[in-house]
C-alpha positions as CSV (number, residue, x, y, z in Angstrom):
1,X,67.1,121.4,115.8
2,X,64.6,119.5,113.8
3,X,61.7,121.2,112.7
4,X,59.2,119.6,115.2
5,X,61.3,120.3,117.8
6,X,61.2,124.3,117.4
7,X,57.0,124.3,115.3
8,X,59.0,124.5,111.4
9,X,57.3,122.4,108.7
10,X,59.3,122.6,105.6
11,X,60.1,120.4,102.5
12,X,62.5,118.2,104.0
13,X,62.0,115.8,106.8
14,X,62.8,116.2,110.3
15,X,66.7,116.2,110.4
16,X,67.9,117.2,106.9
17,X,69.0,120.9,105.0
18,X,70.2,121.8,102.0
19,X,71.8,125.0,100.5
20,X,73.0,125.9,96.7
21,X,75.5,128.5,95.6
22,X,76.8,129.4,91.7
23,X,80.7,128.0,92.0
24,X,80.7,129.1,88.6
25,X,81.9,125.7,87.1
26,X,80.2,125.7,83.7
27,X,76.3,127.1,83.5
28,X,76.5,130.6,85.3
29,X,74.0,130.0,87.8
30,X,74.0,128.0,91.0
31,X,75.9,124.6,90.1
32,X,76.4,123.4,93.6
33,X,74.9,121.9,96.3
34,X,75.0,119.9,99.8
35,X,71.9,117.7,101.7
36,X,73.0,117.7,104.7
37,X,72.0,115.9,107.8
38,X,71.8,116.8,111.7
39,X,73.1,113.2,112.8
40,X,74.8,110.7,111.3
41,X,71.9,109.1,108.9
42,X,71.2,105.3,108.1
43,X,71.9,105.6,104.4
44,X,71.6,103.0,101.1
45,X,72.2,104.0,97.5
46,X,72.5,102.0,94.3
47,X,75.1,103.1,91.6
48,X,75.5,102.7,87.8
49,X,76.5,99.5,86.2
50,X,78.6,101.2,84.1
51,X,82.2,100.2,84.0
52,X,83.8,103.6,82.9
53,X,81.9,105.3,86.2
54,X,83.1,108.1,87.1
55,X,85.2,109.0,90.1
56,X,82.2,110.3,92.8
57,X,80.6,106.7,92.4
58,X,83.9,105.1,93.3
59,X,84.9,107.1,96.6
60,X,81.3,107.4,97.3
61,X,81.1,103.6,97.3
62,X,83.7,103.1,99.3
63,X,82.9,105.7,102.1
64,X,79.4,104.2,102.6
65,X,81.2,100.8,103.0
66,X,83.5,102.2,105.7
67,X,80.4,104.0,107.1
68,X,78.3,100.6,107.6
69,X,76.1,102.9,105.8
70,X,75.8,105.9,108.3
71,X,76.4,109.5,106.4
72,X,76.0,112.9,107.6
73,X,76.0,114.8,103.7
74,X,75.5,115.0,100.4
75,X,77.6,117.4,98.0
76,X,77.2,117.3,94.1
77,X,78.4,119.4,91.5
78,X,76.7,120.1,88.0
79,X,78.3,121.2,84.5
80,X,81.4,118.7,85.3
81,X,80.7,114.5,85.4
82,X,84.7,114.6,87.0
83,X,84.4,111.0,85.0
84,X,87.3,109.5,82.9
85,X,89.4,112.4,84.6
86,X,91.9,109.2,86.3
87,X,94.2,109.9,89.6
88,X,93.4,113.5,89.6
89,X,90.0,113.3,89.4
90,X,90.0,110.4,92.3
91,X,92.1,112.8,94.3
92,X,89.4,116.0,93.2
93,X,86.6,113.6,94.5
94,X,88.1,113.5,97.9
95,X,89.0,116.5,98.1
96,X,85.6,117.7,97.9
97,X,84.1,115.1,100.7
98,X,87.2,116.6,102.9
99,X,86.5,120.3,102.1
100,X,82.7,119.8,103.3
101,X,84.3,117.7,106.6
102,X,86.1,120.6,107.2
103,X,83.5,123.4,107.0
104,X,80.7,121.2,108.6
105,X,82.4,119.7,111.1
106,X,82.0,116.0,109.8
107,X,84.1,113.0,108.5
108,X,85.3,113.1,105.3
109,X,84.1,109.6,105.2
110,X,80.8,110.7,105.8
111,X,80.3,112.8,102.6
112,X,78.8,111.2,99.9
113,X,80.1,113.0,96.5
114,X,78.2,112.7,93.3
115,X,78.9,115.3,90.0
116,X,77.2,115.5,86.6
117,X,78.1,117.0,83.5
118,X,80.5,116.6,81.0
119,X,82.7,113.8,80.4
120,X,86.3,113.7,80.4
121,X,87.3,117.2,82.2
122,X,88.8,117.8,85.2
123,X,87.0,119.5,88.1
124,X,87.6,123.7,88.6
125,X,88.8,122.8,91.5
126,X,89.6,126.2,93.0
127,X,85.7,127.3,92.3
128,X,84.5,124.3,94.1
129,X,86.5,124.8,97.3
130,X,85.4,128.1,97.0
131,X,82.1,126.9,96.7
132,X,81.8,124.6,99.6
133,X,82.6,127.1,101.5
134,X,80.1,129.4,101.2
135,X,77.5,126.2,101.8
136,X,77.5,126.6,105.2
137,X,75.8,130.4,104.5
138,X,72.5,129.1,102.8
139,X,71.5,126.1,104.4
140,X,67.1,126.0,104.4
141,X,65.0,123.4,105.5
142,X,61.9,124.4,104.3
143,X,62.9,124.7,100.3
144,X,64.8,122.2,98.1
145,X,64.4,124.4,95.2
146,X,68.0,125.8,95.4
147,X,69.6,122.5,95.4
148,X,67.6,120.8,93.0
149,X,68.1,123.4,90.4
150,X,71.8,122.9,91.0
151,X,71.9,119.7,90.1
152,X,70.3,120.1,86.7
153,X,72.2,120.4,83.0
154,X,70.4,119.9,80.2
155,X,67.3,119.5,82.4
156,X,64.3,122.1,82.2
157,X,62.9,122.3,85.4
158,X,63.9,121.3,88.7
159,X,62.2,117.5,90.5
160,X,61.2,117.3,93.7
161,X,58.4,115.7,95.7
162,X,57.8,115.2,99.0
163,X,54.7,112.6,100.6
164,X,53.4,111.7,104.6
165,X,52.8,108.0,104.6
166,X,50.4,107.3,107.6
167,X,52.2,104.1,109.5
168,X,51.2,102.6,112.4
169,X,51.5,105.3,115.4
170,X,51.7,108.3,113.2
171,X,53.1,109.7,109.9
172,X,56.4,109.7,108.2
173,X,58.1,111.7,105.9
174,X,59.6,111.1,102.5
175,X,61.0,113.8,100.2
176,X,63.4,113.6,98.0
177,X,65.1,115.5,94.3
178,X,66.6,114.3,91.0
179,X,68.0,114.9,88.1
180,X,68.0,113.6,84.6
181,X,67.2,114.6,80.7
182,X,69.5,113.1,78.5
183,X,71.6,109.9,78.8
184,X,69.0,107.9,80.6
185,X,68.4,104.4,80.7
186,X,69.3,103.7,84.3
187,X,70.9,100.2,85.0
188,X,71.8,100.3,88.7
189,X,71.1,102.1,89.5
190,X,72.9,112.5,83.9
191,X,70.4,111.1,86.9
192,X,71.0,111.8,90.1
193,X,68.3,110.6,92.7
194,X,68.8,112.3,96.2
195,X,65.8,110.9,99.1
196,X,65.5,111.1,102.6
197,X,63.5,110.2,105.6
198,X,62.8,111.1,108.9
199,X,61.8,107.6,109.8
200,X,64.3,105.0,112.3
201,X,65.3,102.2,110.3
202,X,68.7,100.3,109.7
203,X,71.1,100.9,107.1
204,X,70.3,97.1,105.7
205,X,66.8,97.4,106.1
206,X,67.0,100.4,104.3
207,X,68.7,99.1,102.0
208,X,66.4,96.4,101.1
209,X,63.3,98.9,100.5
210,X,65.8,101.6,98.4
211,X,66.3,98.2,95.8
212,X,62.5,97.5,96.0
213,X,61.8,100.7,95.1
214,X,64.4,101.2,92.4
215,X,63.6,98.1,90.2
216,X,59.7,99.9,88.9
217,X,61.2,103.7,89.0
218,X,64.2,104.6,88.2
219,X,65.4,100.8,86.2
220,X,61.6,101.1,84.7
221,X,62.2,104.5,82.4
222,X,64.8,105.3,79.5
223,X,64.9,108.2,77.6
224,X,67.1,107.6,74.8
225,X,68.8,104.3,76.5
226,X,72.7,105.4,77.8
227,X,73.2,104.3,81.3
228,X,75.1,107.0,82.7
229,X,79.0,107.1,84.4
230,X,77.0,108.9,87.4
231,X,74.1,107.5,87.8
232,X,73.3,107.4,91.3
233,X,70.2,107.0,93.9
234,X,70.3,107.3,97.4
235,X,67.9,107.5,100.7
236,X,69.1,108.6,103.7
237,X,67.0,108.1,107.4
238,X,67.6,110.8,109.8
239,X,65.8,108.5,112.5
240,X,63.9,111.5,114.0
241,X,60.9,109.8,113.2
242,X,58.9,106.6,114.2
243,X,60.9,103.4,114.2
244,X,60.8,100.6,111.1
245,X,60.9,97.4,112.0
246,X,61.4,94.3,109.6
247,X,58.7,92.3,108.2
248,X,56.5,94.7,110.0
249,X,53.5,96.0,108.3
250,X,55.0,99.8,108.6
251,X,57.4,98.5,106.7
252,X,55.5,97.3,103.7
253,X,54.0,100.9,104.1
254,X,57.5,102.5,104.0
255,X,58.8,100.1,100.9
256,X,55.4,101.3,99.3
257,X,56.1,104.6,100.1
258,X,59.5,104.9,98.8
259,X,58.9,103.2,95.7
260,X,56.2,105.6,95.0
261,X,58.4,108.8,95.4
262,X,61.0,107.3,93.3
263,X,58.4,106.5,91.0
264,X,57.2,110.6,90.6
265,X,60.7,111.5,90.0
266,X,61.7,109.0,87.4
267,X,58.2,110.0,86.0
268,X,59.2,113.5,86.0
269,X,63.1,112.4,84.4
270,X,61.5,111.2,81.5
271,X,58.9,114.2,80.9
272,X,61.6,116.3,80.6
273,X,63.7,113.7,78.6
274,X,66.0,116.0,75.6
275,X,63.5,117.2,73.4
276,X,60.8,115.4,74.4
277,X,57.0,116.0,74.0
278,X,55.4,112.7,75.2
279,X,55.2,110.5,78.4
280,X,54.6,106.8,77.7
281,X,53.8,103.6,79.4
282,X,55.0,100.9,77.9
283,X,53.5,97.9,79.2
284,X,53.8,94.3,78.4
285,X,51.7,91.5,79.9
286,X,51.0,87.8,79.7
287,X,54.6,87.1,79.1
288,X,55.8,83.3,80.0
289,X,57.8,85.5,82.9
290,X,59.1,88.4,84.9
291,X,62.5,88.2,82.9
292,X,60.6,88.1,79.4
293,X,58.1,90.6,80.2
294,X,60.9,93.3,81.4
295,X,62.6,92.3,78.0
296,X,60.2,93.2,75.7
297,X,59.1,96.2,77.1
298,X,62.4,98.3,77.8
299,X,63.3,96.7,74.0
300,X,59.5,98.8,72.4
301,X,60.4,101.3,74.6
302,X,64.5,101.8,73.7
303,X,63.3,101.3,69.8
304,X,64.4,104.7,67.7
305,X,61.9,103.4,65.2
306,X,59.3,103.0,68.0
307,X,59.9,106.6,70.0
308,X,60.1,108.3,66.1
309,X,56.8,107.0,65.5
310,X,55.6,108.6,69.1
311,X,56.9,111.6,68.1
312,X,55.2,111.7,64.8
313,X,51.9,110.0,65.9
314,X,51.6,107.4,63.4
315,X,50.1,103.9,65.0
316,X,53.0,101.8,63.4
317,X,52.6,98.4,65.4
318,X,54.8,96.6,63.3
319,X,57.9,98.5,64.9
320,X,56.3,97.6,68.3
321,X,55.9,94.1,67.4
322,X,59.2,93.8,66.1
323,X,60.9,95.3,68.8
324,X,59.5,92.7,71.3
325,X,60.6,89.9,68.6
326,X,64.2,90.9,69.3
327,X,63.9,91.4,72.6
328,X,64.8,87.5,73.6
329,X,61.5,87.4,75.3
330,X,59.7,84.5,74.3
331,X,55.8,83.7,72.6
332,X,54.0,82.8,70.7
333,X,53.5,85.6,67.9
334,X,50.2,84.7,66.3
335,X,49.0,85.3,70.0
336,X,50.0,89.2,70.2
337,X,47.2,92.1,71.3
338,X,48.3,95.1,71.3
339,X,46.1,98.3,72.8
340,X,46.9,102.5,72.8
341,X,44.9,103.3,76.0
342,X,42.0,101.3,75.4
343,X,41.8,101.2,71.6
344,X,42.5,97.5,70.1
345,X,45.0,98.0,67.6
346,X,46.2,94.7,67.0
347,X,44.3,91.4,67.3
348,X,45.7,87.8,67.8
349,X,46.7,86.4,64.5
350,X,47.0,89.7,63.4
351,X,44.3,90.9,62.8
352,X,44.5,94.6,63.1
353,X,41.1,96.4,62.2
354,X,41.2,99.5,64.1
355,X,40.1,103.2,63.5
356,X,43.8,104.8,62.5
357,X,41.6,108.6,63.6
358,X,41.3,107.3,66.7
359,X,44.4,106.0,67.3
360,X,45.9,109.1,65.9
361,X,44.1,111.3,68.1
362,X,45.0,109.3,71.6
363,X,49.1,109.5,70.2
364,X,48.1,113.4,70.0
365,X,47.9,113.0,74.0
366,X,50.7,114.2,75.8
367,X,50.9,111.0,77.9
368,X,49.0,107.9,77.2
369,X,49.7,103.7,77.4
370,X,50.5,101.3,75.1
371,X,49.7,97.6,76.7
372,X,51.1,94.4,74.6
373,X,49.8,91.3,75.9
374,X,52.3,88.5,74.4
375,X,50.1,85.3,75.8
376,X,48.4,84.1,78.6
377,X,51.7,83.8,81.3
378,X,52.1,85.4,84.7
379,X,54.8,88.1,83.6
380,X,54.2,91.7,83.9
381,X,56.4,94.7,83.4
382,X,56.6,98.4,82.8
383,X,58.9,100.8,81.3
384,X,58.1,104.6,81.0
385,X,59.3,106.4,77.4
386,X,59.4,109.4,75.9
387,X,59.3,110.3,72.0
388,X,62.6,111.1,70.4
389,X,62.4,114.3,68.2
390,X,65.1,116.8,66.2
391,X,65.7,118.5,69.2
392,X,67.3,115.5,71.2
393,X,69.9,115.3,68.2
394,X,70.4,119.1,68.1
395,X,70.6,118.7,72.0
396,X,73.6,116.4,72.0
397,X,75.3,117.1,68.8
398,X,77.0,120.7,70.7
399,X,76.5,119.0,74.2
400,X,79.9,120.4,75.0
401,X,80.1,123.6,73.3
């Protein structure tokens, strides 16, 4: 029973649960999880780019195509990626959508699968059968703490966040979790990105706002710029809610809506990005257009030398102008303006006369903006960054220890 039907208000929308347990797979605490849906749900989800992706994306892909897009669950695992594992771990990723079929009463086809971790190793598979099937014993609607913590491995807190949009005749719901630290530079689209809805809207219309919203959240941060075997985001629309219709207003509300709580959790991915002490926006206007803007920035905000110089606080422009030199974005260089916040650091022709102590003391910030204007052109783009410290290195040189 949804949770206006019997007076509940909880994290998730109207429709939707989700339970944790520890399977004991790598981490010693609870490792895996389900979001599980009442009905049959319209569903979209965008996957990595990656061509070495790991067996959950593969089944998963093809069970939404089967589906037209309709699911009933999601199960992931954490401490295992079940990636580069071959036949077996095809057969391991099935075998999990068909264990939670069996205990939930559902189609195996309607089981989205999706596991982070390590690379390379094959699934416990005993411990996650054993797993699943204790799911059915902690589902909660009004919490999403258990299963967002499951998800996590090298991340330091869990990410959630849930948001009414007010549409026409009345509100909808949007909550959602992710994951992500390390091995982040999204191109779908470990990060995992888990949303749902309670609003009634198609699978393809659906669709269409889940890419909307994807291209300035989760494909607008990196943290040290690996696109992932896993990466994965999905929304899911329980249709207990007030009915989407294209090119409708509520519509542009819903996209809006969506984009903004992917946009909180990607935020929150790259705050607790491996080691790192800094949020920043790296923004780059007045490019000739959309394509060259996008190119700089993700280049400034992928540079080593760039995040090093975050990390230590030192106003080096030159690395940020010579990152968007070898971006393939092109302008004009003797046209460059560069600002921290709203501090003028570098003039056109290069002129940069600029207070290094106060420059200094906005890079002390924890999160601040850098803005490079490249000319005088309609393209606009942003990419979110963190610094990269010692600990990032010390982070992944056991990773698997």
């Amino acid at each position: 029973m949804p949770p206006e039907a019997n007076g509940e208000e909880g994290f998730w929308p109207a429709g939707f649960s989700s339970g944790a347990v520890d399977a004991s797979i790598r981490y010693g605490r609870n490792d895996l999880m389900i979001l599980l849906g009442d009905v049959p749900a319209s569903t979209a989800a965008v996957f990595t780019t990656n061509l070495c992706c790991a067996a959950p994306v593969i089944v998963s892909r093809n069970h939404l195509e089967k589906t037209s897009g309709r699911m009933r669950a999601v199960v992931c695992n954490s401490g295992n990626a079940n990636a580069a594992t071959g036949e077996k771990g095809m057969n391991d990723a099935r075998a999990m959508a068909e264990a939670v079929a069996s205990d939930f009463g559902l189609k195996p086809d309607e089981v989205v699968v999706a596991s982070t971790g390590v690379i390379g190793q094959l699934l416990p598979m005993e411990k996650v059968i054993g797993g699943i099937s204790s799911l059915p014993l902690v589902l909660q609607r009004e919490s999403c703490l258990d299963a967002a913590g499951a998800i996590m491995t090298t991340d330091t807190f869990p990410k959630f966040f849930t948001l009414d949009v007010e549409l026409s005749a009345g509100k909808c719901r949007l909550s959602g979790i992710a994951k992500g630290s390390g091995m982040i530079s999204p191109d779908m689209a470990t990060m995992l990105a888990f949303m749902t809805t309670d609003a009634k809207i198609s699978s393809d219309l659906l669709k269409r706002a889940l890419e909307h919203a994807n291209r300035n959240s989760f494909n607008a941060i990196t943290v040290d710029g690996d696109t992932s075997t896993n990466d994965m985001a999905l929304v899911m629309a329980s249709g207990f809610g007030l009915e989407i219709l294209p090119e409708s207003e509520d519509f542009v509300l819903f996209c809006d809506a969506l984009e903004a709580l992917a946009t909180f959790l990607a935020k929150l991915i790259v705050i607790d990005g491996e080691g790192a002490t800094k949020l920043v926006g790296i923004t780059v206007e007045g490019a000739a257009s959309q394509r060259d803007a996008e190119l700089a920035a993700r280049t400034i905000a992928q540079s080593s030398l760039v995040k090093t110089a975050i990390h230590g606080e030192d106003a080096n422009w030159g690395r940020i102008i010579a990152a968007a030199g070898r971006s393939g974005a092109v302008f004009n260089q003797e046209e460059l303006e560069l600002h921290f916040n709203g501090l003028c650091i570098l003039k056109p022709s290069f002129i940069a006369d600029f207070s290094e102590e106060e420059a200094a003391a906005i890079m002390s910030e924890k999160a601040y903006d850098i803005t490079l204007r490249l000319g005088n052109g309609p393209g606009r783009a942003t990419i979110w960054t963190c610094d990269l410290s010692k600990e990032y290195v010390e982070i992944n040189g056991s990773y698997r220890s």
